[in-house]
N, C-alpha and C positions, 0 to 999 in steps of 0.2 A: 830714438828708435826703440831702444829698450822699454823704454815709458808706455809708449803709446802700444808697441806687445802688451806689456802687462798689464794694458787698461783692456786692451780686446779680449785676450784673454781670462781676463776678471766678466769680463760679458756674456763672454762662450758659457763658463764655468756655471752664471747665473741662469741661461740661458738652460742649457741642459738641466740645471737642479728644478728649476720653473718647466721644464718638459716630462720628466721624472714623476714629479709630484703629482702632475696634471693626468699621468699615465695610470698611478697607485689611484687614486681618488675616482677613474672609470672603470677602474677593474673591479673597486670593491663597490661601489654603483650597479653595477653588473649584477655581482654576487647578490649584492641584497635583494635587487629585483626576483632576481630567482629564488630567494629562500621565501618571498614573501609571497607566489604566483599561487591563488587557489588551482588545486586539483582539477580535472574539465570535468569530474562529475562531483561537485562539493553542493552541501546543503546551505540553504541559504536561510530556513527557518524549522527551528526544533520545539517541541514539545513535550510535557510529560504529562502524563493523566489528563488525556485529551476529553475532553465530553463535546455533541451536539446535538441539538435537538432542532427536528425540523414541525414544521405544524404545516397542519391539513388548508384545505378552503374555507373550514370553519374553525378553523384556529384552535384545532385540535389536536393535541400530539400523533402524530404520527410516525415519526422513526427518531430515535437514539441510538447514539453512536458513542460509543467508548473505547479507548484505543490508551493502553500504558504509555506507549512511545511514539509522535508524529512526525516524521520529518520529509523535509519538502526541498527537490533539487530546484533548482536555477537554471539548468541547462536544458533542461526534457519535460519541465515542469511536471513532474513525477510527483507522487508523494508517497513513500512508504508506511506503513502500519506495520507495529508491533502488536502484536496479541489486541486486534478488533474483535468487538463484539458487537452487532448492532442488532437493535430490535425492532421491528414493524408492528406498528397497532393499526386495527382496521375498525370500523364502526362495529361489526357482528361480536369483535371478541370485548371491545372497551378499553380504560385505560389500567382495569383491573391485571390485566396480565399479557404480555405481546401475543399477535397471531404469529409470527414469525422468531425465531432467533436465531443467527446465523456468527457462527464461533472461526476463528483457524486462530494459526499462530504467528500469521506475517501473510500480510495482504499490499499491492499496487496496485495504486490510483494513477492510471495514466492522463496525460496531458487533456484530453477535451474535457475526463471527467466522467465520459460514458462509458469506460472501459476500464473492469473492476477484475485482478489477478487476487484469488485466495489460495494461499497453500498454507502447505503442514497442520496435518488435522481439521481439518474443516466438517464442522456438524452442524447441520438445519435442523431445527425444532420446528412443526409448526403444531397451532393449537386447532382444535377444530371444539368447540365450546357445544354445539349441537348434535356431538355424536358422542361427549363428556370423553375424546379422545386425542392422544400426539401420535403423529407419526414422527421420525428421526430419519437422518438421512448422515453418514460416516463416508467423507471421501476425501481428495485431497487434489490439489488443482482446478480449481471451480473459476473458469470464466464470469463473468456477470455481465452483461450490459443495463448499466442502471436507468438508460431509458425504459426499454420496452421490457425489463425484467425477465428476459431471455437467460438464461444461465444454461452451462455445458460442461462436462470432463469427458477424459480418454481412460480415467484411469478407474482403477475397480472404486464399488459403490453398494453402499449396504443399505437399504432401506429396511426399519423395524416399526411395527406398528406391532406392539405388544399383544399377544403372545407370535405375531409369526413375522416373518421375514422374508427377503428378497434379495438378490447378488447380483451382480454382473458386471461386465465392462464396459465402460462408457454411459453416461446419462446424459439425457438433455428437459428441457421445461422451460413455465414458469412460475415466477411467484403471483403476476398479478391474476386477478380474475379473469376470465378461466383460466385455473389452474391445470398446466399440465406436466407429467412429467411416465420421461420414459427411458427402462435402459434399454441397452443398446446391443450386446450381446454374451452370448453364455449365462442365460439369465437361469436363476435358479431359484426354487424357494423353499420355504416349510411355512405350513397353512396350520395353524390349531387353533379349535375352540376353548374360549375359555369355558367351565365350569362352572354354573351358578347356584 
């Protein structure tokens, strides 16, 4: 009888150490899965000195894009910009110099792709080659939709066409032909000629 206890309980004993073990080996199973789970907004592809170039109908450059930093989520199909720069050339101006250039310091590209966020310092240059003149545009949160080239802010807006200038709050426009663009309120300016 003693025998036959101390075989059972040699079973028990194996029993529990083979429960035990099987216990420690799902816990740290467990753990690992968690240390290993990406964040729900993680990138899923990064870049550094990003360049692109898009071409016309006649295969002609038409916009570059340069961007220090590109990264792009997985979950919202977002993509972030670091310090974007892009350029627009048009036939009138050539490839001598862009008609447009539009600067900030972190810009998002949201999911479809038509819906462009610019902030921190955002400046438009555009060239106008026929009046041998730039106008500038200083603002910060600049909507864009990159289809119909619609752009808008809330926030103050400085437009300079050397020598004189314009202020106000909120603007809206566009870049494509016809060109519009308008602020919105408390507009202010200073008008001078220049001297020849």
């Amino acid at each position: 009888m003693s025998l036959l206890l101390r075989e059972h309980s040699s079973f028990i004993y194996v029993a529990v150490l083979a429960l035990f073990s099987w216990m420690l080996v799902n816990i740290f199973e467990i753990q690992e899965t968690h240390l290993y789970e990406a964040s729900a907004h993680s990138a899923d592809f990064y870049s550094k000195g990003y360049v692109k170039w898009t071409m016309n109908h006649l295969g002609r450059l038409h916009e570059k894009l340069e961007v220090a930093e590109l990264i792009h989520y997985s979950d919202d199909l977002s993509t972030k910009m670091i310090q974007p720069q892009l350029s627009i050339y048009t036939e009138d101006i050539g490839l001598a110099r862009a008609a447009w250039q539009i600067t900030a310091q972190q810009a998002m590209l949201y999911k479809t792709g038509k819906e462009l966020l610019l902030t921190d310092d955002v400046h438009i240059i555009k060239t106008d080659t026929a009046l041998n003149a730039q106008f500038r545009i200083d603002t910060t949160n600049v909507k864009i939709n990159t289809t119909t080239h619609y752009f808008e802010t809330s926030e103050f807006a400085k437009l300079t066409r050397y020598p004189s200038q314009l202020t106000g709050m909120g603007m809206h426009g566009r870049f494509a032909q016809p060109m519009t663009l308008e602020l919105l309120s408390n507009v202010k300016g200073i008008y001078e000629t220049s001297n020849h």
